[in-house]
Structures are given as structure tokens and as C-alpha cells.
PyMOL Python script that loads the backbone (N, CA, C, O; Angstrom):
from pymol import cmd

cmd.read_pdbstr("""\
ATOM      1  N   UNK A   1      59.816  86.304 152.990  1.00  0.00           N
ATOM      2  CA  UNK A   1      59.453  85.414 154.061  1.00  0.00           C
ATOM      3  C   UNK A   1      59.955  85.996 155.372  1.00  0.00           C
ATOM      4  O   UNK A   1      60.938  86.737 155.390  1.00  0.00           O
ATOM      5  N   UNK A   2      59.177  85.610 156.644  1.00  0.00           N
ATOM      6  CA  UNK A   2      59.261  86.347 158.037  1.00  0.00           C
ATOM      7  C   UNK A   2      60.651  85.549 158.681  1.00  0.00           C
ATOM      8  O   UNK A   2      61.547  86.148 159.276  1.00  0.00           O
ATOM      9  N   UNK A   3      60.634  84.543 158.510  1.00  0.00           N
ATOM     10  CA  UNK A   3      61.128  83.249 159.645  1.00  0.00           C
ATOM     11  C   UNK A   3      60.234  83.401 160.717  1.00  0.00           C
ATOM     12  O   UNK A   3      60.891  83.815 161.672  1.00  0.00           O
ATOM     13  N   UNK A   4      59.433  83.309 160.922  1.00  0.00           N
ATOM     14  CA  UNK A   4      58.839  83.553 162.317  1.00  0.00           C
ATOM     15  C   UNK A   4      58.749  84.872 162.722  1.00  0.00           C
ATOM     16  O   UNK A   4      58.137  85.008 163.781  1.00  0.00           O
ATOM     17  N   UNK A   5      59.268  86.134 162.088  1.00  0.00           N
ATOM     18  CA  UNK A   5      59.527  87.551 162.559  1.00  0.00           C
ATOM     19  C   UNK A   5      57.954  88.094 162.171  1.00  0.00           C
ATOM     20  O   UNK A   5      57.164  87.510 161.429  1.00  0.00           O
ATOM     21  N   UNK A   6      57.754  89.263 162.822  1.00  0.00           N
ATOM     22  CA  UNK A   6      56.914  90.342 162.292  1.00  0.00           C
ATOM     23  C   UNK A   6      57.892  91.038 160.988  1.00  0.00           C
ATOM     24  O   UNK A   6      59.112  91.206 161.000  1.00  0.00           O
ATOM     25  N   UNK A   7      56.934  91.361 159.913  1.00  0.00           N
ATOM     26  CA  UNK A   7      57.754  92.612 158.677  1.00  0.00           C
ATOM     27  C   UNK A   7      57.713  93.898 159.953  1.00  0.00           C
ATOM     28  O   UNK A   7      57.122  94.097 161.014  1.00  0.00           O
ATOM     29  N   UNK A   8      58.389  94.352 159.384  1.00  0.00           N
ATOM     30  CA  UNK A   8      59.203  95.854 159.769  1.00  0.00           C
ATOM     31  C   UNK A   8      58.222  97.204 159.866  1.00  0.00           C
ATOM     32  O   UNK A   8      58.065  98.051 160.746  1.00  0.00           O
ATOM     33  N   UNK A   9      57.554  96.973 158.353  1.00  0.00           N
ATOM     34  CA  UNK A   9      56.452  97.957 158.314  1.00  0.00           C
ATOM     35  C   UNK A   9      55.580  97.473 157.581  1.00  0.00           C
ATOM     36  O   UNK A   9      55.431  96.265 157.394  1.00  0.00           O
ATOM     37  N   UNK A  10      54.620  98.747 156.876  1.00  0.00           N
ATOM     38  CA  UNK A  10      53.000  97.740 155.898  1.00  0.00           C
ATOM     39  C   UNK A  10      53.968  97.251 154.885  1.00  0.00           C
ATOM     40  O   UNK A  10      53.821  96.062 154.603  1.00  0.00           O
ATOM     41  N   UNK A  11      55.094  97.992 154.159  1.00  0.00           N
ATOM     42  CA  UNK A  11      55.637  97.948 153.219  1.00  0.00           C
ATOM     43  C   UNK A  11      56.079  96.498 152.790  1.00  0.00           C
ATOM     44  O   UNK A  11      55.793  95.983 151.709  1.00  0.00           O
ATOM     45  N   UNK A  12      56.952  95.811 153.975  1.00  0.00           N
ATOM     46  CA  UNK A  12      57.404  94.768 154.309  1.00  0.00           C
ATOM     47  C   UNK A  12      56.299  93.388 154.168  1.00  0.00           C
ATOM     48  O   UNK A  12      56.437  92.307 153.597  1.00  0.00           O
ATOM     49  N   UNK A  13      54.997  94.061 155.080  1.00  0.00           N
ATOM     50  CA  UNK A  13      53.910  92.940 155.094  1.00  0.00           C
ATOM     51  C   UNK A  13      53.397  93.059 153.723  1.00  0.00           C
ATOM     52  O   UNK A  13      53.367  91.898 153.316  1.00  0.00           O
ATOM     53  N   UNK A  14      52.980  93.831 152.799  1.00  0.00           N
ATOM     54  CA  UNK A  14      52.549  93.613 151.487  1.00  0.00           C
ATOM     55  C   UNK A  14      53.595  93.141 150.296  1.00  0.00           C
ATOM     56  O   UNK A  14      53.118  92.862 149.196  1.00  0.00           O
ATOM     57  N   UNK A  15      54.345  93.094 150.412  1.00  0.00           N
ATOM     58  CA  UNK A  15      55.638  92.106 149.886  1.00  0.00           C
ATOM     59  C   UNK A  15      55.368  90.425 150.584  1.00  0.00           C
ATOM     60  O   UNK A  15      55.959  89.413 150.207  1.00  0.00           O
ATOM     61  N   UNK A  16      54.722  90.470 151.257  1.00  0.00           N
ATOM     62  CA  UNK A  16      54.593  89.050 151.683  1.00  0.00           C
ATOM     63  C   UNK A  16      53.449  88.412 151.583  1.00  0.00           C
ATOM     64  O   UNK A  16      53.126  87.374 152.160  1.00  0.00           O
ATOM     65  N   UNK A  17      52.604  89.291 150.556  1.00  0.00           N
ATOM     66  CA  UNK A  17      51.150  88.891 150.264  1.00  0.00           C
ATOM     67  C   UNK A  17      50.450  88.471 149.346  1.00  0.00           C
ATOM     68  O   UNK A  17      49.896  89.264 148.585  1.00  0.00           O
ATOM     69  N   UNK A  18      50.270  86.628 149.164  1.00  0.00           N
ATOM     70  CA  UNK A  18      49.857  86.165 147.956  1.00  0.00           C
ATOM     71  C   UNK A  18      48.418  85.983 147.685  1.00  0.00           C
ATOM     72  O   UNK A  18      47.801  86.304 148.701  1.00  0.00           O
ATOM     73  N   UNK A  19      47.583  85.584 146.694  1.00  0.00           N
ATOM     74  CA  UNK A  19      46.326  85.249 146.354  1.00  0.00           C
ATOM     75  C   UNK A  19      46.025  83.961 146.715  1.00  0.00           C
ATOM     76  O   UNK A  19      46.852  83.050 146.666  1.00  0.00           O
ATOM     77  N   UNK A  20      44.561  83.796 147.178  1.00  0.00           N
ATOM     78  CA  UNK A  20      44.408  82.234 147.026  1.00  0.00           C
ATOM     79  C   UNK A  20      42.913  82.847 146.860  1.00  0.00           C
ATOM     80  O   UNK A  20      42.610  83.947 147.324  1.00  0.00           O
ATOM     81  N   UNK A  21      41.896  81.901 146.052  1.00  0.00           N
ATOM     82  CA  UNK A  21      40.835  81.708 145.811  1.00  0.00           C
ATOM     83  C   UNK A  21      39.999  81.489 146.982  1.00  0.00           C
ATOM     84  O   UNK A  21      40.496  80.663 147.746  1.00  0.00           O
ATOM     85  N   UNK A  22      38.705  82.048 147.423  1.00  0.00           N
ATOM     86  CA  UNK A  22      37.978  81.681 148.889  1.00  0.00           C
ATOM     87  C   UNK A  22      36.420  81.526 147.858  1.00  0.00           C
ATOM     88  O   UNK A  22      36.004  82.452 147.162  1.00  0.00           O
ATOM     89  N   UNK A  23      35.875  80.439 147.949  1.00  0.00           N
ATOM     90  CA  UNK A  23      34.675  81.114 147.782  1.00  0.00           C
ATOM     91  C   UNK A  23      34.025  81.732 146.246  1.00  0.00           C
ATOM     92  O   UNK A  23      32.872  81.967 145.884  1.00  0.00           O
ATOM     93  N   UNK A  24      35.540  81.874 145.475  1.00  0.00           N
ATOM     94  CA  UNK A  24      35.041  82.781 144.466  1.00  0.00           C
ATOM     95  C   UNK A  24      35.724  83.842 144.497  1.00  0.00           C
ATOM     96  O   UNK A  24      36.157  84.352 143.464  1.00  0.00           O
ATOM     97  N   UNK A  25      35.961  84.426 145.895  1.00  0.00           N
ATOM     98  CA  UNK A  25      36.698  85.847 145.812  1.00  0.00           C
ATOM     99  C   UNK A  25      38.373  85.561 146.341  1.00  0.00           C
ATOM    100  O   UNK A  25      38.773  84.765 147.190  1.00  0.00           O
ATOM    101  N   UNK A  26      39.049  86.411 145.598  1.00  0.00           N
ATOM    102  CA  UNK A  26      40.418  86.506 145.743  1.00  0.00           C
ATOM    103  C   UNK A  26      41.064  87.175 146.817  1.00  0.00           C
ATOM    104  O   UNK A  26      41.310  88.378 146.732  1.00  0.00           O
ATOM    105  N   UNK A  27      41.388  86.447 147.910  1.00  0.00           N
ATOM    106  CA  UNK A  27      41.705  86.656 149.136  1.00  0.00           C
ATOM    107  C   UNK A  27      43.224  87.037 149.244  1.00  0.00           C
ATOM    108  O   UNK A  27      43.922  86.595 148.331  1.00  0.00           O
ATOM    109  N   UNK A  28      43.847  87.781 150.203  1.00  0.00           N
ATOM    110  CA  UNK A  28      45.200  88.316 150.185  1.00  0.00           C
ATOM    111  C   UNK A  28      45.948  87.732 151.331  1.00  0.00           C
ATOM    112  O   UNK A  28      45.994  88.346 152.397  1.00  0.00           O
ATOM    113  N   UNK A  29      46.624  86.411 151.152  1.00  0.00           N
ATOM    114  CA  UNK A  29      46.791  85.545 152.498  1.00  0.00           C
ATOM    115  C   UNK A  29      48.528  86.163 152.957  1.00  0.00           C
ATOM    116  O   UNK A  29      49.293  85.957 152.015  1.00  0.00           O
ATOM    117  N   UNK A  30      49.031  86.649 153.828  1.00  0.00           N
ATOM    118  CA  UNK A  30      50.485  87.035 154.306  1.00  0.00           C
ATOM    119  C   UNK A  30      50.847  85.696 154.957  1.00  0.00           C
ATOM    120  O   UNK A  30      50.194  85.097 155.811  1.00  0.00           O
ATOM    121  N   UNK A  31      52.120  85.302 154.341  1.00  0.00           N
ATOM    122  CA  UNK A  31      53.317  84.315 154.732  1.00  0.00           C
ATOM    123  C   UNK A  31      52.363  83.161 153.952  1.00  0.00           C
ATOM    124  O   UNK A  31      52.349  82.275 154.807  1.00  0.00           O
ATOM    125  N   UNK A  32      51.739  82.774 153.076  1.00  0.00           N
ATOM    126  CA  UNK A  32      51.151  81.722 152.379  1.00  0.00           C
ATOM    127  C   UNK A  32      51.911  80.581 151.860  1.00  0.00           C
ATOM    128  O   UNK A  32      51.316  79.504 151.876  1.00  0.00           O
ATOM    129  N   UNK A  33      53.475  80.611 151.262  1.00  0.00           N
ATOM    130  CA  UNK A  33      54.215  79.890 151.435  1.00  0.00           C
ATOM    131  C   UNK A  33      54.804  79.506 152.686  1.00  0.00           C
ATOM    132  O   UNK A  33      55.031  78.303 152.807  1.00  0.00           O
ATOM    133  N   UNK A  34      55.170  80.434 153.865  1.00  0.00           N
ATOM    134  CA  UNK A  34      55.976  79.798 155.062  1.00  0.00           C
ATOM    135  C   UNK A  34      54.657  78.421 155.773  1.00  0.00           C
ATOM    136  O   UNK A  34      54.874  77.354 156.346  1.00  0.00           O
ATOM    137  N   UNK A  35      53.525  79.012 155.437  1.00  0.00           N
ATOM    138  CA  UNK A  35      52.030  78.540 156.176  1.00  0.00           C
ATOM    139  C   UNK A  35      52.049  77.105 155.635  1.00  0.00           C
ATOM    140  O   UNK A  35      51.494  76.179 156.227  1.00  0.00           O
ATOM    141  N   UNK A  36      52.813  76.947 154.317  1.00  0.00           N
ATOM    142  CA  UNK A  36      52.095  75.926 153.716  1.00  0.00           C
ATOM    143  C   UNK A  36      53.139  74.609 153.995  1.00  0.00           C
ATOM    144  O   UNK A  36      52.688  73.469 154.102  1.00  0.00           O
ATOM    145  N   UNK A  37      54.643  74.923 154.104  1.00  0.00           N
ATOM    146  CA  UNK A  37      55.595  74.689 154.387  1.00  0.00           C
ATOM    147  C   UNK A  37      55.543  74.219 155.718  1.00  0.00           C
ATOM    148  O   UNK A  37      55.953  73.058 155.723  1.00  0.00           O
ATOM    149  N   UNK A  38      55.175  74.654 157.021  1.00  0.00           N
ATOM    150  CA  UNK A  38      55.283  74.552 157.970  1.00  0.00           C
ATOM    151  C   UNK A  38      54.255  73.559 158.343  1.00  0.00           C
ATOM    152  O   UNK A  38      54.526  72.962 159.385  1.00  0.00           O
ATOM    153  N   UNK A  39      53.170  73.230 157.782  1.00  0.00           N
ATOM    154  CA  UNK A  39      51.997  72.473 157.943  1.00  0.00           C
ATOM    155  C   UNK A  39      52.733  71.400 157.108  1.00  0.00           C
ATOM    156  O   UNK A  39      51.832  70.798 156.523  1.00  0.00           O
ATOM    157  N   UNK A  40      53.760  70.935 156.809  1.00  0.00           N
ATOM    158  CA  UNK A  40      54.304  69.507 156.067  1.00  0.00           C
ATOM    159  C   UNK A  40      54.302  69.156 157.187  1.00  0.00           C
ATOM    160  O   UNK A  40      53.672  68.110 157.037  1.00  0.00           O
ATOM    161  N   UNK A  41      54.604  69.224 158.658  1.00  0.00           N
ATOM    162  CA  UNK A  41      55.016  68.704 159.562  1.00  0.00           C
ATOM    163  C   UNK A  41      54.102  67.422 159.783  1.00  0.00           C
ATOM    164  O   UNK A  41      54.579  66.295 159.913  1.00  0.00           O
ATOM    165  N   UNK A  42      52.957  67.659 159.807  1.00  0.00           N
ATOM    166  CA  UNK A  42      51.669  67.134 160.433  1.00  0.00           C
ATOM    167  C   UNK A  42      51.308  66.052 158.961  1.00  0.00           C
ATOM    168  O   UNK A  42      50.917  64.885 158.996  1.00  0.00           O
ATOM    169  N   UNK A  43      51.543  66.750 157.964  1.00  0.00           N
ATOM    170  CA  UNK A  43      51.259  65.874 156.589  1.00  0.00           C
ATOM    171  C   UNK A  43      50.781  64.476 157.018  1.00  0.00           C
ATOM    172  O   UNK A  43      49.559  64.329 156.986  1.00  0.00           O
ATOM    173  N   UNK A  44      51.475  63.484 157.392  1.00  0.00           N
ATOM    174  CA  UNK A  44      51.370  62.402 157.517  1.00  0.00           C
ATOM    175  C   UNK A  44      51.101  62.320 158.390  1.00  0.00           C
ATOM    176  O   UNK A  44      51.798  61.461 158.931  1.00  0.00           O
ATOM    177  N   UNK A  45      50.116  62.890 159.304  1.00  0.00           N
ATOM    178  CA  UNK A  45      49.120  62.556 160.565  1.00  0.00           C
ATOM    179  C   UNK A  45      47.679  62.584 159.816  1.00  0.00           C
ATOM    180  O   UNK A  45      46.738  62.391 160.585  1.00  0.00           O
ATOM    181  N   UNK A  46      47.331  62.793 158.432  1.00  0.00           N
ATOM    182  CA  UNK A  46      46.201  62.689 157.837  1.00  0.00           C
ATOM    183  C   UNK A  46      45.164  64.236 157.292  1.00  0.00           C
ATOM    184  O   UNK A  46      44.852  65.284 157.858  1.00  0.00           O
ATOM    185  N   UNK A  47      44.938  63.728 156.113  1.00  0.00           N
ATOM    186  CA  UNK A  47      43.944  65.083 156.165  1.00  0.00           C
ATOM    187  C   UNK A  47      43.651  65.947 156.991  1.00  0.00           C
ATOM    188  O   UNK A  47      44.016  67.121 157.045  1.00  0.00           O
ATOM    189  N   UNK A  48      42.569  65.018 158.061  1.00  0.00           N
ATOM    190  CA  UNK A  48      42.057  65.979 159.060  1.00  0.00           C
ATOM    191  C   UNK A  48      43.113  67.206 159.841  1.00  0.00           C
ATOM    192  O   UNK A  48      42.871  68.373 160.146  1.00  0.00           O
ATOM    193  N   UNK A  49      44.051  66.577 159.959  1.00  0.00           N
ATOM    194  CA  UNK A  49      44.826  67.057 161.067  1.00  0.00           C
ATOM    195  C   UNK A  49      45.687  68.097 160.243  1.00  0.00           C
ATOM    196  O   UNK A  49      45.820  69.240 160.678  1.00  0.00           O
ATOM    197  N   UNK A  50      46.171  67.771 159.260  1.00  0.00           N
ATOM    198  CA  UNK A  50      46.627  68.862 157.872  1.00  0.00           C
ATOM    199  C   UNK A  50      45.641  69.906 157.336  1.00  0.00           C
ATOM    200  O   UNK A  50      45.986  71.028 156.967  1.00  0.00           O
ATOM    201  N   UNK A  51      44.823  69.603 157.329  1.00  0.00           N
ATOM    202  CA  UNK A  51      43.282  70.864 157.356  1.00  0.00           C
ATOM    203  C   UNK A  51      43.351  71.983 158.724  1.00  0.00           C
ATOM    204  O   UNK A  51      43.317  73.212 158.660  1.00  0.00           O
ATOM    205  N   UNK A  52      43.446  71.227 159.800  1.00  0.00           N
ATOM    206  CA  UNK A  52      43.344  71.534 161.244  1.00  0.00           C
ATOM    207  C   UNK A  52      44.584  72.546 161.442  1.00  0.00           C
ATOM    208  O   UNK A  52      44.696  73.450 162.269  1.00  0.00           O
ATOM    209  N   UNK A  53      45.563  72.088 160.349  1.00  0.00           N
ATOM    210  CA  UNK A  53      47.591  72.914 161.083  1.00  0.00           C
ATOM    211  C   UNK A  53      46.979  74.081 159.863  1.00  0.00           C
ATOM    212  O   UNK A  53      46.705  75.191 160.320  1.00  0.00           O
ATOM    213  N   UNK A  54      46.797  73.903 158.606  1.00  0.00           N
ATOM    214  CA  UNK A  54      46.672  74.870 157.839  1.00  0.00           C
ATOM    215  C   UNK A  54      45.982  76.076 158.591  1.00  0.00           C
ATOM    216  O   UNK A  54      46.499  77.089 159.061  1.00  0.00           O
ATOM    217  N   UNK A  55      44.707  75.686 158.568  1.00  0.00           N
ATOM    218  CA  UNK A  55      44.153  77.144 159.124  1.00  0.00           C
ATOM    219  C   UNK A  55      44.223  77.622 160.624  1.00  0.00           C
ATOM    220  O   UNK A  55      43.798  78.766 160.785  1.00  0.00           O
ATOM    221  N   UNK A  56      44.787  76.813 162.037  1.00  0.00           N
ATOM    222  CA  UNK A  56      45.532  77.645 162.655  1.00  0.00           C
ATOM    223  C   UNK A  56      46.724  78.132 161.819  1.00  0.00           C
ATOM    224  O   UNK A  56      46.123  79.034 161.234  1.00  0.00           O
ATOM    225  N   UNK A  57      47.750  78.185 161.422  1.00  0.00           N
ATOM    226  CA  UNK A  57      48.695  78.950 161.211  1.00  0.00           C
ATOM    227  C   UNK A  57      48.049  79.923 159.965  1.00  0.00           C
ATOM    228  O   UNK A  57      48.436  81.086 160.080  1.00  0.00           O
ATOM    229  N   UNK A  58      47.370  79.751 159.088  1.00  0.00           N
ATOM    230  CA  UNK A  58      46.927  81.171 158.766  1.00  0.00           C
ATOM    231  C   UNK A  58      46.485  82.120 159.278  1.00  0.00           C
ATOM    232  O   UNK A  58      46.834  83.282 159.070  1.00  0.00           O
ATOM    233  N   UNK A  59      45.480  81.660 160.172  1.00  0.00           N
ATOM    234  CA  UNK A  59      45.181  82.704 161.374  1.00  0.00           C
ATOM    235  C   UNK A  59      46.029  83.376 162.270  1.00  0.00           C
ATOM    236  O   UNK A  59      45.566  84.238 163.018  1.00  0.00           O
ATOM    237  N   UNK A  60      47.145  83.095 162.277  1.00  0.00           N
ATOM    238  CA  UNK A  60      48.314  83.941 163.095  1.00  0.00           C
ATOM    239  C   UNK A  60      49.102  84.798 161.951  1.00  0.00           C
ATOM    240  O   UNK A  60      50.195  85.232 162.313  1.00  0.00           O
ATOM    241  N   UNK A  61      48.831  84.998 161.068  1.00  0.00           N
ATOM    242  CA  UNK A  61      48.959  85.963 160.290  1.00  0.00           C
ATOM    243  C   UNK A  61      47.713  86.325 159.853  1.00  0.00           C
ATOM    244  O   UNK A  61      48.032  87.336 159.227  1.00  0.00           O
ATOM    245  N   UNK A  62      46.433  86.230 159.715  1.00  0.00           N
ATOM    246  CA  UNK A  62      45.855  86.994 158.992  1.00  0.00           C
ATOM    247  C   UNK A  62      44.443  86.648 159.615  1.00  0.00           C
ATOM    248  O   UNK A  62      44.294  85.859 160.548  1.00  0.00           O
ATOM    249  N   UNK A  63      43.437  87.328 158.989  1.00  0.00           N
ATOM    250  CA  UNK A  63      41.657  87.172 160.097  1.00  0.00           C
ATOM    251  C   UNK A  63      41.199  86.513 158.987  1.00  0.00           C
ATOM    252  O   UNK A  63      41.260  86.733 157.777  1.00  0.00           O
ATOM    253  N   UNK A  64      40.508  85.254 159.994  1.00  0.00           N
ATOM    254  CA  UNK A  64      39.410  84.706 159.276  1.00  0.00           C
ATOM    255  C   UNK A  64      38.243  84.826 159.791  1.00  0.00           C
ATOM    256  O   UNK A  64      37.994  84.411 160.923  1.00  0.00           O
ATOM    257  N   UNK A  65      37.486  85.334 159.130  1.00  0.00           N
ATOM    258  CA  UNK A  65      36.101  85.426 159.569  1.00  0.00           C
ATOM    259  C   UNK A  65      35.013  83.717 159.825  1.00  0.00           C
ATOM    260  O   UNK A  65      34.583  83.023 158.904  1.00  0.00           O
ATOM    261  N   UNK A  66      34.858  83.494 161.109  1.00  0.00           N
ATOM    262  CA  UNK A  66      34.559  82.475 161.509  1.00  0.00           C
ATOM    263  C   UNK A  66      33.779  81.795 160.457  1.00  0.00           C
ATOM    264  O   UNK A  66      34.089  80.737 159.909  1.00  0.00           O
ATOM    265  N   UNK A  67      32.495  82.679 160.184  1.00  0.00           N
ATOM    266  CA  UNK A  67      31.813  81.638 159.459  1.00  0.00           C
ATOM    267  C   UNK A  67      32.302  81.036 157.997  1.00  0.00           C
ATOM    268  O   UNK A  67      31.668  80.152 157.421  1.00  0.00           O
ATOM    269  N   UNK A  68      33.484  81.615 157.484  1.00  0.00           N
ATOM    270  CA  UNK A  68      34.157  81.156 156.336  1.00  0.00           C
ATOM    271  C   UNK A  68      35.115  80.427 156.297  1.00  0.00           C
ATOM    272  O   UNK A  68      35.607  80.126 155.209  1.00  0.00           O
ATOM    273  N   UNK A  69      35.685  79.899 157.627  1.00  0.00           N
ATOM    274  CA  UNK A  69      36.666  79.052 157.975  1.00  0.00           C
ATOM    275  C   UNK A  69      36.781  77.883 156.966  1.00  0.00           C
ATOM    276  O   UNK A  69      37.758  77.624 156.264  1.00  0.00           O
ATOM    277  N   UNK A  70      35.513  77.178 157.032  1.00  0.00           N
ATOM    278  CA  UNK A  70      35.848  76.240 156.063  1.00  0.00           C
ATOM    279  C   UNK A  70      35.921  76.298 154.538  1.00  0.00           C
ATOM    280  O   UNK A  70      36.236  75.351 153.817  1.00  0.00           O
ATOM    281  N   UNK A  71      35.648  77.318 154.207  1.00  0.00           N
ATOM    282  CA  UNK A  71      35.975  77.784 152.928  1.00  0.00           C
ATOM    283  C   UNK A  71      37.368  77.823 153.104  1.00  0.00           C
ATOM    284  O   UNK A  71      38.017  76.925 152.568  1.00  0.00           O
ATOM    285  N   UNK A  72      37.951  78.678 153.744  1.00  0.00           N
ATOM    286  CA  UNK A  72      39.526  79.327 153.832  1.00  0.00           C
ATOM    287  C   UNK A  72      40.391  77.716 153.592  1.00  0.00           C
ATOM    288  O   UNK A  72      41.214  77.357 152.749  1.00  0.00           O
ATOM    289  N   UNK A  73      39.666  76.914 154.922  1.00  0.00           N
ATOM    290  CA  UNK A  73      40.502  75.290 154.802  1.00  0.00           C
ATOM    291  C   UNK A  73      40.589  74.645 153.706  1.00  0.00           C
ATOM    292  O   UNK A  73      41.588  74.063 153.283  1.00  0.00           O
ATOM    293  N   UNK A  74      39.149  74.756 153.019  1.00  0.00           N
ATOM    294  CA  UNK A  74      39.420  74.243 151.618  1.00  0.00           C
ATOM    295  C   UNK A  74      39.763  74.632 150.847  1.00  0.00           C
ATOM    296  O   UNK A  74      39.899  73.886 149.878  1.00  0.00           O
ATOM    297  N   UNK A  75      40.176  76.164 150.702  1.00  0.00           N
ATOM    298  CA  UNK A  75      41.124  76.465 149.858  1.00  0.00           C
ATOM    299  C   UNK A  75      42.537  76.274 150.326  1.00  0.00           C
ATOM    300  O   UNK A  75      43.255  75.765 149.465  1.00  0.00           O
ATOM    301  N   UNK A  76      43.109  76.544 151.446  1.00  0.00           N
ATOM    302  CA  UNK A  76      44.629  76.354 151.544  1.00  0.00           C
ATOM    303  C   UNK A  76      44.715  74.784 151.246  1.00  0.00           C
ATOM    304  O   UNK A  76      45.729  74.550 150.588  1.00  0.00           O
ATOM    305  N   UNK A  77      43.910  73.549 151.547  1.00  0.00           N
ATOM    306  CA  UNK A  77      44.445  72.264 151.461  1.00  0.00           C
ATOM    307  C   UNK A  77      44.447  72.344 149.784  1.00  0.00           C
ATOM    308  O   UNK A  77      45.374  71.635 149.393  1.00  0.00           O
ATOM    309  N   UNK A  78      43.851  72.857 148.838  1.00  0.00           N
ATOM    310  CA  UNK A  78      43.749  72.454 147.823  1.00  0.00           C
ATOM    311  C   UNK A  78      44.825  73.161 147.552  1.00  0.00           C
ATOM    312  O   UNK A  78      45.433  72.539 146.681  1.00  0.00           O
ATOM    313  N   UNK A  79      45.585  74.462 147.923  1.00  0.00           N
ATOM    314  CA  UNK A  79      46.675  75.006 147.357  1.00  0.00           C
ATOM    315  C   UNK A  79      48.095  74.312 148.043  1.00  0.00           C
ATOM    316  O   UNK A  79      49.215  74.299 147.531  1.00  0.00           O
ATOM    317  N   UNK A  80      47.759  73.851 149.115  1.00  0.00           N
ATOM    318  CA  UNK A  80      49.024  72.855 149.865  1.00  0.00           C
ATOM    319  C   UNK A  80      48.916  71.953 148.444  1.00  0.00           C
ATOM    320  O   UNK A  80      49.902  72.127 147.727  1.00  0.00           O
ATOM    321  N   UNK A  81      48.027  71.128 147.958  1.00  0.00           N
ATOM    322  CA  UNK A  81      48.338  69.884 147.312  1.00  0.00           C
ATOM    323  C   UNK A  81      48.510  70.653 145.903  1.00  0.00           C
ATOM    324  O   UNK A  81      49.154  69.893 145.180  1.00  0.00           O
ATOM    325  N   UNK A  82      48.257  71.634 145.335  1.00  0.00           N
ATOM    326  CA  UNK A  82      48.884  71.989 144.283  1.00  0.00           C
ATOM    327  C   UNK A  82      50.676  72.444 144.524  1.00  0.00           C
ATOM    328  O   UNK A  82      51.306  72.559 143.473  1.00  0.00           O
ATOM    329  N   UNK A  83      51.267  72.629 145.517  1.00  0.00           N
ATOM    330  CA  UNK A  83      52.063  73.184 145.630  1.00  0.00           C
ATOM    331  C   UNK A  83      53.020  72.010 146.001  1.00  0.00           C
ATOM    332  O   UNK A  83      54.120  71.994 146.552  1.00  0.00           O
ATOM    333  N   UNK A  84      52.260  71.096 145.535  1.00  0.00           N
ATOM    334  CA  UNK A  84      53.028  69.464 146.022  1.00  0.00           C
ATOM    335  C   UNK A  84      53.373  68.980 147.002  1.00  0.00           C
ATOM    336  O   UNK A  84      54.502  68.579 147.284  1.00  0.00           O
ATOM    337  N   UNK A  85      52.039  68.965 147.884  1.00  0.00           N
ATOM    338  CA  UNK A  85      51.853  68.228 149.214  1.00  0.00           C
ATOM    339  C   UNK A  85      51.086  67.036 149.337  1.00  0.00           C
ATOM    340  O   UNK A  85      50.971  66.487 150.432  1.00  0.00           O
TER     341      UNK A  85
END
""", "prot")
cmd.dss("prot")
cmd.show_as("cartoon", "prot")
cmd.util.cbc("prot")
cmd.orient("prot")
């Protein structure tokens, strides 16, 4: 985990790189636990707005290609609530 830091080198950033399902294809999301963690904040401001924190803060680690956004959202909310959110 970063705390908020950049990793050091690639070495560092691929140590910080988990799977989540998009679509069908197996996507390589960096900081996916700090992302998911940090979006508790908002939890209880409602779905929408917990959909809305998820995928800005994935996007500051990693590219989403616009037109798949909502794929990406519906996969991190479904892995937030597996991860017991």
C-alpha cells in the first residue's frame, strides 16, 4: 500500500496490483484495496455517491477508458460490497 505516496519504481507499482473482473476481462487495478477503503467515507451518503468516490479514486491511479467507465463502476461497487461494504 502507497499511503497516498507514488511506488518508488515499476517494481514497487506491480506489487500493488490486484485483479478485478471488467466486462469479462481481467483488469489490473493499482492501490485496489487503499481505493476501496477510502471510498467508506462517502458509504453512507448512498449508492450513487459511493459509485461516484469509487471510480474517481481509481482513476488517480490507473486509466479508464471513458466509454467503459461504467463497467469499471460496476465492478469496483460489486467488489467494495464483497469486501464488506
Amino acid at each position: 500500500m502507497t499511503n497516498g505516496t507514488r511506488p518508488c519504481c515499476a517494481a514497487a507499482a506491480a506489487a500493488q496490483v490486484q485483479y478485478l473482473m471488467v466486462n469479462g476481462d481481467r483488469i489490473g487495478i493499482t492501490n485496489l484495496d487503499e481505493i476501496l477503503k477510502k471510498a467508506e467515507v462517502v458509504a453512507a451518503d448512498g449508492e450513487g455517491v459511493l459509485r461516484r468516490e469509487l471510480i474517481r479514486l481509481v482513476k488517480i491511479y490507473n486509466y479508464v477508458p471513458s466509454p467503459a467507465e461504467k463497467a469499471y463502476e460496476d465492478a469496483l461497487y460489486s467488489e467494495y460490497l464483497k469486501k464488506g461494504g
